[in-house]
C-alpha positions, -999 to 999 in steps of 0.1 A, spaced: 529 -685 205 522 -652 218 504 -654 253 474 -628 251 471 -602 282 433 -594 286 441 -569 319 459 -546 293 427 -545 271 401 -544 298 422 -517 325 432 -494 295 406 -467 292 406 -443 262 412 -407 268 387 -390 282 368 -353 272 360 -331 304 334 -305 298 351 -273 299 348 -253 328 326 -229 309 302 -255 294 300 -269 330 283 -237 344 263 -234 313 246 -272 321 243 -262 356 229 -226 350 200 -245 327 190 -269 356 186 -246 383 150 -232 396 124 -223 376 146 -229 342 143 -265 344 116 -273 327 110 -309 348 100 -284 379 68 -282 393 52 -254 410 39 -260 443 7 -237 459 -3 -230 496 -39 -236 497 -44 -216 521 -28 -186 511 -28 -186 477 12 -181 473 26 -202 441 67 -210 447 84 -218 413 98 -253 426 95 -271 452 128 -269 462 122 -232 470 88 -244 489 111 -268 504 139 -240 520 108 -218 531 92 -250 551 127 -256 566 121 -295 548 145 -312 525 131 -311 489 131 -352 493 107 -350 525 82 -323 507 81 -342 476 69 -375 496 42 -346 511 30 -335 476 28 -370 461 10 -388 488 38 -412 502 41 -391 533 14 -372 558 7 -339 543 14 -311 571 7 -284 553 -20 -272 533 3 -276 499 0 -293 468 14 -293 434 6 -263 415 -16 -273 380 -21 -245 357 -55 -240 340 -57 -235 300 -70 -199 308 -43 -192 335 -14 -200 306 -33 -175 275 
């Protein structure tokens, strides 16, 4: 009787696809700024001024997007006068 080796089954991975380096900057081009369409705007209250994401609000605060986020969403002590942008019906026709 044949003794059965399950390390050849479980180590042995199947070939693997790599995007091309084309398609990579493609994905990568689609998720940046204001073309990803999970972003959200962020407005100074006081001013008025609307950034595109808060990743931009972020570098202009000198915060990481991760601390302004926890700003915006309550977890955190807001120090500025910011909060997530929300477009009116009439603002969008």
């Amino acid at each position: 009787m044949k003794k059965f080796n399950f390390t050849e089954i479980v180590y042995k991975r199947p070939e693997v696809r790599e995007h091309s380096e084309e398609t990579k900057k493609k994905i990568s081009e689609a998720q940046m700024g204001a073309k990803n369409s999970h972003s959200r705007k962020v407005i100074n209250t006081d001013t008025g001024y609307i950034y595109d994401t808060v990743t931009e609000c972020a570098r202009a605060y000198g915060l990481s997007q991760g601390a302004l986020s926890n700003m915006l969403s309550g977890r955190r002590k807001n120090l500025f006068a910011l909060e997530y942008y929300k477009e009116k019906v009439s603002d969008i026709q």
